[in-house]
C-alpha positions as CSV (number, residue, x, y, z in Angstrom):
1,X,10.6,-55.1,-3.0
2,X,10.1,-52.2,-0.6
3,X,13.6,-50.9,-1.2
4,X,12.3,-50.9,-5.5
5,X,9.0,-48.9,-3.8
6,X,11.0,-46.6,-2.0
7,X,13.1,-45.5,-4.9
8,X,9.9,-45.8,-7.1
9,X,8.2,-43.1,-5.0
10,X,11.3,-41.2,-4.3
11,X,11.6,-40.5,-8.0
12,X,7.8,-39.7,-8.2
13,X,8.1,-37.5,-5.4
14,X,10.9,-35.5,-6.7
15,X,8.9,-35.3,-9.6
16,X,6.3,-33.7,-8.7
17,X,8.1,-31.2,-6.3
18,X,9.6,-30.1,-9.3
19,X,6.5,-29.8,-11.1
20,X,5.0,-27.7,-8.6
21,X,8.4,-25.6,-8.3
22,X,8.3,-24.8,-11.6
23,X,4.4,-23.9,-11.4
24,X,5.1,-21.6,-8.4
25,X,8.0,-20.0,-10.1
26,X,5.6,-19.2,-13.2
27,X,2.6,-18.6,-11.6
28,X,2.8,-17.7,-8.4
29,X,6.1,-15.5,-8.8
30,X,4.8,-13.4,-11.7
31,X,1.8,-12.3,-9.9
32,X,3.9,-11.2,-6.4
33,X,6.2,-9.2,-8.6
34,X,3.4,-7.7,-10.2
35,X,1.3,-6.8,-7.4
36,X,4.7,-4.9,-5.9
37,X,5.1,-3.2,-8.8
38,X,1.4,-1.7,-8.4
39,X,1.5,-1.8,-4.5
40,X,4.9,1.0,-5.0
41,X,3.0,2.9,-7.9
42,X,0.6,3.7,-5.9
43,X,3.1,4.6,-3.0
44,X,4.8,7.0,-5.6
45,X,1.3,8.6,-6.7
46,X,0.0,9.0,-2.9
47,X,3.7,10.7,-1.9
48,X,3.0,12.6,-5.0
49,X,0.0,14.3,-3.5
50,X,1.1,14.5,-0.6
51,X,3.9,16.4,-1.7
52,X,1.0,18.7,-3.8
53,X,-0.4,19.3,-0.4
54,X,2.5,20.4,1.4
55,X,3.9,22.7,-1.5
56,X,0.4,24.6,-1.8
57,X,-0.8,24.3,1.5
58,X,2.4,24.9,3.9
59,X,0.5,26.7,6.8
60,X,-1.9,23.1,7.2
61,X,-1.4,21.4,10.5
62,X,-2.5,18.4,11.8
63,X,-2.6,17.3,15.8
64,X,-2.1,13.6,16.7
65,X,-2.8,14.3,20.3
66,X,-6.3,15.6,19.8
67,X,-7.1,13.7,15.5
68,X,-8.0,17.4,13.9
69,X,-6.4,19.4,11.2
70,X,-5.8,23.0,11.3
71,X,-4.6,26.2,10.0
72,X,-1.1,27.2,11.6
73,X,-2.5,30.4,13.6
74,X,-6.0,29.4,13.4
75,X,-8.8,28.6,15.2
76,X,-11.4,26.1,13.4
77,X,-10.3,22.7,12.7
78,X,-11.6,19.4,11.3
79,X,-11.4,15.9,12.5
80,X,-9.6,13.9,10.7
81,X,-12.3,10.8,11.1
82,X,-13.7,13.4,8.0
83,X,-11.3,12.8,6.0
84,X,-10.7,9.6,3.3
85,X,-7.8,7.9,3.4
86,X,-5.2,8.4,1.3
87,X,-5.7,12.0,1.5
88,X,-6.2,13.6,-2.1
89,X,-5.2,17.5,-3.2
90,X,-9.3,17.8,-3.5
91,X,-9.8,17.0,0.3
92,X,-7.2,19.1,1.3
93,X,-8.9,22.5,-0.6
94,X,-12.0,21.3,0.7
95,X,-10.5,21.1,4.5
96,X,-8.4,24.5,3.9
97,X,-12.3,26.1,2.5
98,X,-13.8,25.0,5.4
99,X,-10.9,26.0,7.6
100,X,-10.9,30.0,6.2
């Protein structure tokens, strides 16, 4: 009798674990995939501006000693606690403004 209970609940048991696999492969997978998808999009669209940045601005420094931005040859700067993360083309012409 406990060998027919064992077997009953072995089959049960695989059962369900199959179940849930295939729940997690429609559910749970989808929704990883699709969150990566947006989490590089927005990778691509920040480097993008970044890469705005550095083409118009090329004489804009930043100091990771003492967190300020400045102008290469320059003597104001501006914290970088000031700024938003990520950093957008408008913050930069704002920051370059307030640099001049």
């Amino acid at each position: 009798m406990a060998a027919v209970m064992g077997a009953a609940l072995g089959f049960a048991g695989r059962a369900i674990g199959r179940r849930m696999m295939k729940a997690f492969e429609d559910k749970v997978v989808p929704a990883v995939q699709a969150r990566a998808g947006l989490a590089e999009q927005q990778f691509e669209q920040e480097k993008g501006e970044q890469d705005a940045i550095v083409a118009r601005y090329p004489e804009l420094r930043g100091c990771t000693k003492d967190p300020v931005i400045f102008l290469d040859g320059g003597m104001r700067t501006v914290p970088v606690s000031e700024l938003r993360t990520p950093v957008t083309l408008g913050q930069a012409e704002w920051v370059v403004a307030r640099l001049r």
